[in-house]
N, C-alpha and C positions, 0 to 999 in steps of 0.2 A: 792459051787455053782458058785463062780465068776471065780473058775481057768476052771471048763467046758466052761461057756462065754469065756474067752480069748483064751479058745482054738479051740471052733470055729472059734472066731474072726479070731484067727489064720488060720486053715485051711481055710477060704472065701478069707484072704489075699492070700495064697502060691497058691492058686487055679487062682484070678486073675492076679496075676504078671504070672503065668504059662500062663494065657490066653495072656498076652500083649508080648508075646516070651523074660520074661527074662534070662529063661534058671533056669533046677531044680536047680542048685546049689544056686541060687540065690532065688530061692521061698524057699527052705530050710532055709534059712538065713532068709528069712521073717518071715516065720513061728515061728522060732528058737526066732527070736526078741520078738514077739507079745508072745509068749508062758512066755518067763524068765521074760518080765516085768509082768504077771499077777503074777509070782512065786515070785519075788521081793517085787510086792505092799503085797502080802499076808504074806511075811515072813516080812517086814518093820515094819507092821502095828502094832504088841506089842510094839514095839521102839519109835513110832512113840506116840503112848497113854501115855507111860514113860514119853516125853518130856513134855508133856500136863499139865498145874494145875491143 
């Protein structure tokens, strides 16, 4: 459920950086951001419990 959220989040970023004329390449790259850090937090997070007492 949270990687659909950040992947909106995603697409509402690449959509307004395309609105503020940064050029696709660059909404791409936002998007691309917003998207790995949701993949990131979601694949950390057994690591993350590990560390934990």
């Amino acid at each position: 459920m949270r990687l659909l959220v950040f992947t909106v989040v995603g697409l509402i970023a690449m959509i307004v950086g395309y609105a503020f004329s940064l050029g696709g390449t660059l909404a791409a790259l936002i998007f691309l951001f917003v998207l790995f850090n949701g993949v990131l937090d979601r694949w950390a997070q057994p690591l993350l419990a590990r560390l934990r007492p």
